[in-house]
Every structure is written in structure tokens, then in C-alpha cells.
N, C-alpha and C positions, 0 to 999 in steps of 0.2 A: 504494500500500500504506500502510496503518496504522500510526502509527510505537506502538509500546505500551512505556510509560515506565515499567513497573511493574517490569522488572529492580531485584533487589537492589543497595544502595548499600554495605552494610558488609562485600563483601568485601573477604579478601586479596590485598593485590598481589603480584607477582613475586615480591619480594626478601621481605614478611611470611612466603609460604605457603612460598619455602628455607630460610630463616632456622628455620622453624616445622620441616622435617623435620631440619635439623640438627641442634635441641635436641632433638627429640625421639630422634635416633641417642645422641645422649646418656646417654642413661637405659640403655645396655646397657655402658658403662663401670662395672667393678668397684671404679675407683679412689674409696678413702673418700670425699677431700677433694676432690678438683678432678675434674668429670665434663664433655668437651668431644666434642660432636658437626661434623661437617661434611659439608658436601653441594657435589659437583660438580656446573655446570650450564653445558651449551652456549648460543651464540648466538641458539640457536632455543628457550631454556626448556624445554630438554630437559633431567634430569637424569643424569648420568656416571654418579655414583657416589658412595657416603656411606662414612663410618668415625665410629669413635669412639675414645677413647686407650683401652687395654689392655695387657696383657701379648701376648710375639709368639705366634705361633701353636705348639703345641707345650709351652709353658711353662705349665705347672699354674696357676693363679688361687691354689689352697689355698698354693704355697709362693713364690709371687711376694712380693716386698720392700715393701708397701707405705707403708712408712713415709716421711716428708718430710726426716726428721733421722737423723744417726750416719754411718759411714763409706759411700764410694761403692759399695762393696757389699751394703750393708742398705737402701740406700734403693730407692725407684721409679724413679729418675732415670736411673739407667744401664740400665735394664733395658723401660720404657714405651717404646710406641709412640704418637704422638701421631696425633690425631684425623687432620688434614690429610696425614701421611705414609699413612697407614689409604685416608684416601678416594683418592689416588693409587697407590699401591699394588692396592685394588682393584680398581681398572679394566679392563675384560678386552677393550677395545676397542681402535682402533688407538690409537697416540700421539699423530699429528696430530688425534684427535679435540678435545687438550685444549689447543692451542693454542687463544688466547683466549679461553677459557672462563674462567665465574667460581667462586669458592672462599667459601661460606659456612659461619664459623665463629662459633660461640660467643663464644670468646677470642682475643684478637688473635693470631697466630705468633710462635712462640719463632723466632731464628734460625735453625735447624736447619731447621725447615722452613719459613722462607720460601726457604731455599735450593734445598727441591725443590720449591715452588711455583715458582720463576723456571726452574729445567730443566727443569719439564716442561711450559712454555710459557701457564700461567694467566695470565693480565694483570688481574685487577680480585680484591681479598678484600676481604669484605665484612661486619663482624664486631660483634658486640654490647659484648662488654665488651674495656676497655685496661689493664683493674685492675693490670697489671705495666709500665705505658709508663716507669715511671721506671729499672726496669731493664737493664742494659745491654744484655741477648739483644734485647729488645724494641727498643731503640735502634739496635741491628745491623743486626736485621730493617728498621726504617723508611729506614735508611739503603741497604740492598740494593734496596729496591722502589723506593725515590726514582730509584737508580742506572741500575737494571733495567728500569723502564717499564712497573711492577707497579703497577696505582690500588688504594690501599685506602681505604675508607670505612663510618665506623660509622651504624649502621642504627637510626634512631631508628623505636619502634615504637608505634604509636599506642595511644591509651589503650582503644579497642572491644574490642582482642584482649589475650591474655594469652598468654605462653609456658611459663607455668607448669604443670607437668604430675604435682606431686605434691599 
């Protein structure tokens, strides 16, 4: 047989084309300032399951808090669900599905949820931006995966593709 070498060269790989539904889960987040997507993917490049940070289910958009500053009840902060809580949460499959599975996000994990990233058996996040690593959530977080036997790794993304989607 004929080998025929004309296959395309500039697609996406694996981690571009999750990375790529991630941000684009993204774009359904109401939140003004900070808009994060994530996408759950099996062993086999199978996708789980996606979220994006919001208000919980139930809680109006119109009268959600979304401001960054003033008391912990006018903010977002007590009140948002974050993207990676979203994508596990979602899930409507078994548990054991999401052992060693991987967690493509946007923005690295706040602690909070790399804490349900480790119960619910994820081993590898894989994320674009660290724009808060000098923070302590984020420091907690690196420290729990380190602990945990969580890989996390940022996803340098070649200059063909663009993730920009507005």
C-alpha cells in the first residue's frame, strides 16, 4: 500500500484541542472580570465533562454579588462556583470514571478546588495561566498536588493556533 503524506501538519494536539474546549466553556461564565473554563478528560481522550465558574444553580445571575471588593457578602467570593468544582460536579458518570483522569483549566486552582481535584481522584491539571502563583490559595494548592501525586503542568501553546475567541 501507498503511504500518502498529504495529511495535515497544523493540527491540534490532545492537550491544544482540551485546552481549546475549556476556554471556550469559558465564554458562558457571567463573571465580569475573571471568566474560567474546564474540561475533564479520560485516559483514552475521552472527554468527562466541562464547567465554567458561575453563580450555583438556582441563584438568579440578575442578583448575584459580583463585585471583587467590600464585605464577604457583596462580593463573588462566597457565593461562585469555580470552573473545576462545575466540571466535577457535572459528571453524571461513575466516580471511578475520574480516577486518573486529567483537569484542563484556564487558570491554575484556587485551593479549594484543588482539594476536590485530589478526592475525586484527577492526577495531572493542566493549565494556561499562574497569574495568582504568588498567592497563598495558589501556594496551598501546589503544595497539596506536590503532597497528593496531583502533576500539574502549564500548556505552552503554539503560535499557529489562537485561543482567543472574542
Amino acid at each position: 500500500m501507498k503511504k500518502n503524506n498529504k495529511a495535515r501538519k497544523d493540527y491540534l494536539t490532545w492537550d491544544e484541542y482540551f485546552m481549546a474546549i475549556a476556554k471556550l466553556s469559558s465564554y458562558r461564565s457571567k463573571d465580569p472580570n475573571t471568566q474560567v473554563g474546564a474540561c475533564i478528560v479520560d485516559s483514552s481522550n475521552r472527554i468527562l465533562s466541562i464547567g465554567y465558574n458561575g453563580a450555583p444553580n438556582g441563584f438568579s445571575d440578575t442578583i448575584f454579588p459580583w463585585d471583587r471588593e467590600g464585605s464577604m457578602l457583596d462580593t463573588k467570593y462566597a457565593y461562585v462556583c469555580h470552573a473545576e468544582m462545575n466540571a466535577i460536579l457535572n459528571y453524571r458518570g461513575s466516580r471511578k470514571d475520574l480516577e486518573n483522569a486529567k483537569i484542563y483549566v484556564d487558570l491554575f486552582p484556587c485551593n479549594e478546588c484543588a482539594k476536590l481535584i485530589i478526592q475525586s481522584g484527577i492526577k495531572e491539571v493542566i493549565y494556561l495561566s499562574d497569574k495568582y502563583k504568588d498567592t497563598d490559595g495558589v501556594k496551598v494548592s501546589k503544595r497539596l498536588f506536590d503532597e497528593c501525586g496531583v502533576s500539574y503542568n502549564h500548556l505552552e501553546i503554539k503560535d499557529t493556533i489562537t485561543l482567543n475567541f472574542k
